[in-house]
C-alpha positions as CSV (number, residue, x, y, z in Angstrom):
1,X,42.7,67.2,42.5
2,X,45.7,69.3,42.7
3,X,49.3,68.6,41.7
4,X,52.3,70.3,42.9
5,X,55.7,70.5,41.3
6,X,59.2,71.6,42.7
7,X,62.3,71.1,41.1
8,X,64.9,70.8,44.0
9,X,68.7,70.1,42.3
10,X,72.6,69.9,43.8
11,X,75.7,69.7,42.0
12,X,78.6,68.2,43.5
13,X,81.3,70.3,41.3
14,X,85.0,69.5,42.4
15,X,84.3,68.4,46.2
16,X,84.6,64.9,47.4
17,X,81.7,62.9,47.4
18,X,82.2,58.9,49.1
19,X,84.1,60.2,51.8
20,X,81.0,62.6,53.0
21,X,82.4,65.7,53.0
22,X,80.5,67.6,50.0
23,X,78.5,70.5,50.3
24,X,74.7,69.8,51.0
25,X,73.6,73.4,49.8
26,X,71.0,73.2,47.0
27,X,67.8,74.7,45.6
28,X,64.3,74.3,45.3
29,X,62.8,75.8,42.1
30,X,58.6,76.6,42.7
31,X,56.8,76.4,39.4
32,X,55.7,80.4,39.9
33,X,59.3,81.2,39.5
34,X,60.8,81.6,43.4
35,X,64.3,80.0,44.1
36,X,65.3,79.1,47.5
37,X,68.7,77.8,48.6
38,X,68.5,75.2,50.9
39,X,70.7,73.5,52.9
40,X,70.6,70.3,55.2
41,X,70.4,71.8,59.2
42,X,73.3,72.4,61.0
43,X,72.4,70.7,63.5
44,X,72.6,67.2,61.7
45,X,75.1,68.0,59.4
46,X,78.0,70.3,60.8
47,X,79.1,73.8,58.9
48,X,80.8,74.1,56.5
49,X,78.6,70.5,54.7
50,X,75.5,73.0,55.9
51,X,74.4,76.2,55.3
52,X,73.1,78.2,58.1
53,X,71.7,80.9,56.2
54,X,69.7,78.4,53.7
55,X,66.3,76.8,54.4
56,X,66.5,73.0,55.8
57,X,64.0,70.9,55.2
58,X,62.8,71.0,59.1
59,X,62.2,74.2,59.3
60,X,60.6,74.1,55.4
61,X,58.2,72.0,57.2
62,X,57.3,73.4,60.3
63,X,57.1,76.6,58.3
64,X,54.1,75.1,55.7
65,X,52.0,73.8,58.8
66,X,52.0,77.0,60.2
67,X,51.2,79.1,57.0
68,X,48.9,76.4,55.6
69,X,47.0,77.4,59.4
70,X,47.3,80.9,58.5
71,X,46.0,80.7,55.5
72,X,43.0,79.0,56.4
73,X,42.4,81.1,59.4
74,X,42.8,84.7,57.3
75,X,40.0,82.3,55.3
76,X,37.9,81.8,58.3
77,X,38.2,85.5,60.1
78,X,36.9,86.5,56.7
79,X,34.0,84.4,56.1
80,X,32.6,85.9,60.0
81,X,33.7,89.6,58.9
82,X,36.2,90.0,60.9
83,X,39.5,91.9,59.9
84,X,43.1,90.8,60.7
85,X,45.7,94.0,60.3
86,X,48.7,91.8,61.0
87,X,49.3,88.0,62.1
88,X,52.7,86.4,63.5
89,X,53.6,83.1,64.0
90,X,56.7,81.8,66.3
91,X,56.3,78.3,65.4
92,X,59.1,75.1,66.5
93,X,59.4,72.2,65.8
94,X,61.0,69.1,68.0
95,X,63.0,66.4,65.8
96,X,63.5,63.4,67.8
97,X,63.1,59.6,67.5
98,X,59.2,58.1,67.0
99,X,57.9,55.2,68.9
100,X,59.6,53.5,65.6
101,X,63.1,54.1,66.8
102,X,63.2,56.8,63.7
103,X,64.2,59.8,63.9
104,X,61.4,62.4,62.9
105,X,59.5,65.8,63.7
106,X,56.8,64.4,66.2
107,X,56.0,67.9,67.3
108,X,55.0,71.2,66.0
109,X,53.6,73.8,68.0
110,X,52.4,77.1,66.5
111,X,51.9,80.3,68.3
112,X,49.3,82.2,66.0
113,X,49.5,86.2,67.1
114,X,46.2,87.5,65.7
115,X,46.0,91.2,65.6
116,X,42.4,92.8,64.4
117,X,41.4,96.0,62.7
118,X,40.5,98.8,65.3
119,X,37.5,98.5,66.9
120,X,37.1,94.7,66.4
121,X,36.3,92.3,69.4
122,X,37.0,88.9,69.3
123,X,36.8,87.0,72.7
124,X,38.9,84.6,73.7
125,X,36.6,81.6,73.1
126,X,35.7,83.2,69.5
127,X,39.3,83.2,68.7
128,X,40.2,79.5,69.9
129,X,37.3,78.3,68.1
130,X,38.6,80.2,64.7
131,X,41.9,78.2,65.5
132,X,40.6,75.0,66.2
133,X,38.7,75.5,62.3
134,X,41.8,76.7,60.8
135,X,43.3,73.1,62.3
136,X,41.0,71.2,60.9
137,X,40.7,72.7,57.7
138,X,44.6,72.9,57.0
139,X,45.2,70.4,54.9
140,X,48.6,70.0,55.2
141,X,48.4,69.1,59.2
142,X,45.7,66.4,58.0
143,X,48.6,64.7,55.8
144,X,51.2,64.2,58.2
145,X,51.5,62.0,61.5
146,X,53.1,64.8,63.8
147,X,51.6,65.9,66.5
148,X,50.4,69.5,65.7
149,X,49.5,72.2,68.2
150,X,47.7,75.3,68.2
151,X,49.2,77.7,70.9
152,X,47.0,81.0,70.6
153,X,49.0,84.0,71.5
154,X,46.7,87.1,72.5
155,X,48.8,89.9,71.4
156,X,49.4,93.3,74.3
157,X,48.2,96.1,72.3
């Protein structure tokens, strides 16, 4: 078993608060020392309550599925020999309401851009096969109820 800690903390300071109209910037603190400011998404809560530039939670996790997938597809490219020079992801994610009437992120899709050392082939079957391991493996997409999907991008030299 693992355990994971973050510390995320706010601090109102002089703004209102009951009314609603406080800042929803804050931080999460990783146990290995990295800060990120982080911010509810525009797109629910307006600017200036929202940060653009910070992190929201959404994105936070659309962002772990798809480098929990990386990770475990870097693991699985390795394990065959094969070398990765670079890989990209342009993942989304779709908030809307469940079949509960709640909203939630019911869809991620990830668009893994594999790009190999020189001289490597990797067919197209090989490659969606890796994918579909680095799926199953990830163990964050085995936590969670969203529909996850694994869009393979064959990068244009």
């Amino acid at each position: 078993m693992s355990e994971y800690a973050v510390k995320v903390y706010w601090k109102r300071g002089s703004q209102s608060f009951i009314d609603g109209q406080y800042s929803r910037a804050h931080v999460w603190a990783f146990d290995g020392g990295a800060c990120v400011q982080a911010s509810s998404s525009p797109q629910i809560v307006p600017i200036p309550l929202s940060v653009e530039e910070h992190v929201d939670p959404e994105e936070a996790f659309v962002a772990s599925l798809s480098s929990c997938h990386m990770l475990w597809f870097l693991n699985v490219a390795a394990k065959r020999d094969l070398v990765v020079d670079a890989y990209t992801d342009r993942c989304s994610g779709v908030l809307e309401k469940n079949d509960e009437d709640k909203l939630a992120v019911t869809q991620v899709l990830l668009k893994p851009a594999v790009h190999f050392s020189e001289g490597t082939v990797v067919s197209e079957a090989l490659l969606h096969e890796m994918h579909k391991q680095a799926h199953d493996s990830c163990f964050i997409a085995n936590s969670v109820k969203t529909d996850v999907h694994v869009e393979v991008v064959i990068p244009e030299d």
